[in-house]
N, C-alpha and C positions, 0 to 999 in steps of 0.2 A: 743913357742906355739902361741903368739900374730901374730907372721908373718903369720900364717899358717890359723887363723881369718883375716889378714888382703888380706892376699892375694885372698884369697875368695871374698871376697866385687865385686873387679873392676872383677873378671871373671864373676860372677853371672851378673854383672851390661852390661858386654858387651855382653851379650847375649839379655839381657831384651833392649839396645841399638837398635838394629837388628830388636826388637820386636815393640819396640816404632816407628820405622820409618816405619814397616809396618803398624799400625793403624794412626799413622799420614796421611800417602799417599791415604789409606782408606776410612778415616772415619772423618778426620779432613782437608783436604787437603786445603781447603778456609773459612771453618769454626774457629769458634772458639777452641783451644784448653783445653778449661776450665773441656770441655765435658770428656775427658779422665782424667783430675785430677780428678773428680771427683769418680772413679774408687778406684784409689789412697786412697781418703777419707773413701768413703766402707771400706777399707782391715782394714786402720787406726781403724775405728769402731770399727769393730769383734775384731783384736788384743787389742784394750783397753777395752772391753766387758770383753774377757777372761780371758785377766790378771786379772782382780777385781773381778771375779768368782772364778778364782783359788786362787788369793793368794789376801784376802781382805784387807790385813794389807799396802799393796801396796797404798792406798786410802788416807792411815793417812801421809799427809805431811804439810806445813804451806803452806797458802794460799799464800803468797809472791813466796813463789817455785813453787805452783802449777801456779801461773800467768807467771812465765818464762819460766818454762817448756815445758807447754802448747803454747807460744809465740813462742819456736824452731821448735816446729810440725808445724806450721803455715808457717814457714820462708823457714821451708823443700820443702813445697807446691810453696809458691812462687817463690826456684829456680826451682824446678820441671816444671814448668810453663813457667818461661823463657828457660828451654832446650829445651820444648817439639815450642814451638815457635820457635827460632833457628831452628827444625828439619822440620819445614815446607817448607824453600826456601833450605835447604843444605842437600846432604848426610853425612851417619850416620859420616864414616870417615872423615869429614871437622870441623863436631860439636865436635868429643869426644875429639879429641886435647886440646881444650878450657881450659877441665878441669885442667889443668896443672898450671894453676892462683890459685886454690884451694891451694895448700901445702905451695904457699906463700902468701898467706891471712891467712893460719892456723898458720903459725911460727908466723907471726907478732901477731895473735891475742894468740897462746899460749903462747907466752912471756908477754904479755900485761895485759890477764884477769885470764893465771891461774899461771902465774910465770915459766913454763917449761924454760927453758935452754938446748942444745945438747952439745953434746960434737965435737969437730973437723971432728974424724971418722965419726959421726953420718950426721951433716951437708954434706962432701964430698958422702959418701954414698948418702943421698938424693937430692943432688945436680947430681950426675949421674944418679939415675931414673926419674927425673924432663929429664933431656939433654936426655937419651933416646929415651923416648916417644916423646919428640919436632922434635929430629932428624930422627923418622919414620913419623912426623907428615909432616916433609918438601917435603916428596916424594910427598905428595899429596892433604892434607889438606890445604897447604899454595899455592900453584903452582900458583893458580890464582889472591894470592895477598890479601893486606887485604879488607877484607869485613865490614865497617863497622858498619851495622846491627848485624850481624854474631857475631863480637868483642862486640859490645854493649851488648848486651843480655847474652851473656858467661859468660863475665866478673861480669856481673851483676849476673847472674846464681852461679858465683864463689863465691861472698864472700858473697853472700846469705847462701850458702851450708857451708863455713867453719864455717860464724857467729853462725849458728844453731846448727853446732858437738861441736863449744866451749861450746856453754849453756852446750847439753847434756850433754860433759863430764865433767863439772864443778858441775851440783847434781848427775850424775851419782857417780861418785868417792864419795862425800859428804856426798850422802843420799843412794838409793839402785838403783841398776842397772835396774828390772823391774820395780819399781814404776816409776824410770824417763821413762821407754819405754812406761809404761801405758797410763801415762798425756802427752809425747810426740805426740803418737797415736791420743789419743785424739784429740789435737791442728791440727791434719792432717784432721782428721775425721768433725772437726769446719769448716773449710776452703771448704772441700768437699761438705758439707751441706749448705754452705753461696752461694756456686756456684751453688748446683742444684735448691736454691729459683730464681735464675733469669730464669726470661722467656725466653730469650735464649737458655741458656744451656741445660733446663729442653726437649724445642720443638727439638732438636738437639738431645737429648738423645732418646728422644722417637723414633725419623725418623732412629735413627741407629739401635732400637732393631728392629722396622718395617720391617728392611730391610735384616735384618740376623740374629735374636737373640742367637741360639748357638754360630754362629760362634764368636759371640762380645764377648755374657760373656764365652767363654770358652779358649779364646784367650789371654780377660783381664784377667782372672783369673791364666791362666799360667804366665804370664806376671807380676801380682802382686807378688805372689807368692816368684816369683824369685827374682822380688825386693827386698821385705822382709827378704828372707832370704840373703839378700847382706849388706840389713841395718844391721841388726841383730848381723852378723860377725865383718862388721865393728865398731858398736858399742861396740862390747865385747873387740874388739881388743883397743877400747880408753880408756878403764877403767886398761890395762896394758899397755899402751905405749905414749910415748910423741904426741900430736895432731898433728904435723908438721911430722910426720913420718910415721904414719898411713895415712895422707892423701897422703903424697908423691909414698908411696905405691899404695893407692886406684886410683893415677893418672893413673896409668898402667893401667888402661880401654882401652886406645884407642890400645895397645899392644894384645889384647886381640882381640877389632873389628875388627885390621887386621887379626890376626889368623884365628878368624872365619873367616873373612870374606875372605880368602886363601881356605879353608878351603871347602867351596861353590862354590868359584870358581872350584874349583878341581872337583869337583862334581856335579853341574850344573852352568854351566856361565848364566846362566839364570836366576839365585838366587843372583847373586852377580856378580863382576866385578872387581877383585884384578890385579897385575900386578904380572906375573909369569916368567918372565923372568932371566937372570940370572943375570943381576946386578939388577934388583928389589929384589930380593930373596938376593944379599948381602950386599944393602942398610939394608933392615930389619932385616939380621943376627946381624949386625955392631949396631944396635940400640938395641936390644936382650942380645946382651954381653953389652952393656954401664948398662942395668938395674939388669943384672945377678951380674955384680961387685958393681952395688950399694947396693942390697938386701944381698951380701956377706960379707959389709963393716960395715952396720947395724946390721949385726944377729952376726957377729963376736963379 
């Protein structure tokens, strides 16, 4: 069942990928990217509003937990931050690679902060979804070499994003699964609000509704959304399964923005720009089956 939570995460996420590098191109193109997290914070709100409406018991934790918890919502914002930065000079396909540093930031840090261990199978399993994704990523993402902007910020991006899923699922498992999503929200929702006090972001915010208001918030709003529901899965999926697997998992994002982004091409080359040919098609097969044998090694 976990797999099935977790595999949802990176599809949801590469679609909202797609999404991001259009309101990047947009709406942030020389600007600041703060303006879009800020968006982010919004959702964070409402979700932590509604959790302590619906279930008020979610509220009662110790202030020491509420102050770390809170601190991973925040940490979330500032990988989200360095991605959406990455996504300004690079397309989507160059940046989602990156993420591939995440499952070995999370192994080190789930052996470190919550004691996890795998097993052989488990390791090899995630060690072929990890080579996978890298070996769809060499078709394209790498071709020009590295970037070291691009690597900086990723990287940074990466053990921002594991540091943060260690908190959650360390009260998550602990304490209760919404109450951590609630104070997690929260801490997103902090971040969101710290950024819309600077006069920057705020005069930036305003010149985009200025200039298209449905399109922004119904765009963002699809776009959150989907986020959401990506965090959500992959969340559930950490409270049943080792952190270093779930994210090895969640790394298959970039397996996904080529999909779609196949996908688009097929359907308008004008919306995208995949390689269709037929050794591209069995470069990507060959990286397909590397992650199909990993997810079969793991679920085995």
């Amino acid at each position: 069942m976990w797999l099935l939570f977790a595999f949802a995460a990176p599809m949801l996420w590469a679609i909202s990928t797609h999404i991001d590098k259009f309101l990047v191109d947009r709406y942030a193109h020389r600007g600041d990217v703060g303006v879009l997290v800020v968006f982010t914070g919004m959702t964070g709100l409402i979700v932590a509003a509604a959790i302590w409406l619906l279930l008020p018991t979610t509220l009662a934790l110790p202030l020491s937990s509420i102050a770390l918890i809170v601190a991973s919502g925040a940490l979330s914002m500032l990988a989200m931050y360095f991605y959406l930065d990455a996504l300004q000079t690079e397309d989507a396909s160059a940046v989602a690679p990156w993420f591939q540093a995440a499952p070995l930031f999370g192994y080190a840090l789930g052996y470190a902060v919550l004691g996890e261990t795998l097993t052989p199978r488990q390791v090899l399993g995630g060690a072929l979804i990890v080579g996978g994704t890298i070996v769809l990523s060499l078709g394209r993402g790498f071709r020009r070499g590295l970037n070291l902007r691009l690597a900086g910020f990723m990287l940074a991006c990466a053990f921002t994003l594991a540091l943060s899923t260690a908190i959650f699922k360390l009260f998550a498992v602990e304490d209760e699964f919404w109450s951590t999503t609630a104070w997690t929200s929260a801490g997103q929702a902090l971040v969101g609000l710290l950024l819309l006090a600077r006069g920057s972001t705020w005069r930036q915010l305003v010149m985009m509704l200025r200039g298209d208001a449905p399109l922004v918030v119904s765009v963002n709003a699809a776009n959150e959304a989907i986020n959401l529901a990506g965090s959500l899965a992959q969340r559930y999926a950490l409270v049943l399964a080792p952190l270093s697997l779930v994210q090895a998992i969640g790394g298959t994002a970039p397996l996904f923005v080529f999909a779609f982004g196949l996908a688009l091409s097929a359907v308008s080359p004008r919306l995208a720009s995949e390689d269709l040919s037929p050794a591209g098609l069995l470069h990507k097969s060959i990286a397909a089956l590397l992650v199909v044998a990993g997810v079969v090694l793991i679920g085995g």
